[in-house]
C-alpha positions in Angstrom: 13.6 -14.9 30.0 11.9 -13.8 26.8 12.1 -9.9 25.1 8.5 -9.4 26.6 9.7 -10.4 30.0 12.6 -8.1 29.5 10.3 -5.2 28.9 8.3 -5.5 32.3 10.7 -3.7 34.4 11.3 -1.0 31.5 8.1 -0.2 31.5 7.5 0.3 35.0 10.8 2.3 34.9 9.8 4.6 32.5 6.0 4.7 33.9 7.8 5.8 37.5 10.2 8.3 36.1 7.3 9.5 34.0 5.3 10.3 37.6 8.2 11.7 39.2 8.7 14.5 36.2 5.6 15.2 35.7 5.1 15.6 39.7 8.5 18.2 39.1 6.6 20.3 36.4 3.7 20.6 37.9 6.3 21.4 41.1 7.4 24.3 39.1 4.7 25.7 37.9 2.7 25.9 41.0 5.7 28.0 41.9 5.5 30.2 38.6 8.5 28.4 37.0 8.1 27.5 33.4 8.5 24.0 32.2 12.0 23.7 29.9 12.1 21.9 27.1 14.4 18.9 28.2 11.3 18.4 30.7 8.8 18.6 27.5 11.1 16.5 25.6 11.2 14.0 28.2 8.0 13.6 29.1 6.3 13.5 25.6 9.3 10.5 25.2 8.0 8.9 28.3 4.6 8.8 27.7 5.1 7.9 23.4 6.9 4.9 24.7 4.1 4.0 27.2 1.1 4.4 24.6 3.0 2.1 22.2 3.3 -0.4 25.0 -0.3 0.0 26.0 1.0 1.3 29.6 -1.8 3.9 31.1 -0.2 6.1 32.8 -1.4 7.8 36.2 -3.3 11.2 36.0 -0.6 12.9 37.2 1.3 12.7 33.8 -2.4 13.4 32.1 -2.0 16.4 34.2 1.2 17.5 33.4 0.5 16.8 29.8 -2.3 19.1 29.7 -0.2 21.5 31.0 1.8 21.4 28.6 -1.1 21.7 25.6 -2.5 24.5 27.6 0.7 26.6 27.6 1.9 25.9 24.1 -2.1 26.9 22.9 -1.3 29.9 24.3 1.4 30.6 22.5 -0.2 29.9 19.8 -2.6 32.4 20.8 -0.1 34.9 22.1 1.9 36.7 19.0 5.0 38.0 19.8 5.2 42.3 19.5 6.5 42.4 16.3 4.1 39.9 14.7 1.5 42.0 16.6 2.3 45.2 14.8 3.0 43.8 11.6 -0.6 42.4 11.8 -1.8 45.9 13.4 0.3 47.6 10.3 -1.6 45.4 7.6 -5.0 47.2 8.4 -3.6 50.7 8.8 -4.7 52.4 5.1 -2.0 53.2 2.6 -0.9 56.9 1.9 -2.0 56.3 -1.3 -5.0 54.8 -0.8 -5.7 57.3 1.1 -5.4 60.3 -1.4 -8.2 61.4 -3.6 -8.5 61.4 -7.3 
């Protein structure tokens, strides 16, 4: 049996275990559970090892993965309350700009 032949069965591991998280995040979220990171970490892992392999991997994980770039946008998006009123506080004028000469 050669390395390549070896790999086969990896790759159709990982491309299984791939489905059945993703399946479980999108699980969750239909439910309004948020993904955890160990699920993030797991997934991006999964599919990382996949592309390099040139494994496609079923819509299901495409799915999931959008997920995730849809929730982390919005976080992006999102600033926290005390970047928001730092931000808000930046266009609020001075005292001292506001006295005149």
């Amino acid at each position: 049996m050669t390395a390549a032949d070896a790999e086969l069965p990896k790759q159709d591991e990982i491309l299984a275990l791939a489905a059945m998280l993703a399946e479980q995040i999108l699980a969750a979220q239909s439910e309004g559970q948020p993904f955890t990171q160990p699920q993030f970490n797991a997934l991006v892992s999964a599919t990382r090892f996949l592309h390099e392999n040139n494994v496609p991997w079923p819509p299901i994980v495409q799915q999931a993965l959008d997920l995730f770039a849809e929730q982390i946008e919005a976080i992006k998006l999102e600033p926290s309350e005390d970047e928001a009123q730092r931000w808000a506080g930046s266009f609020e004028p001075s005292v001292a700009s506001s006295k005149k000469p």
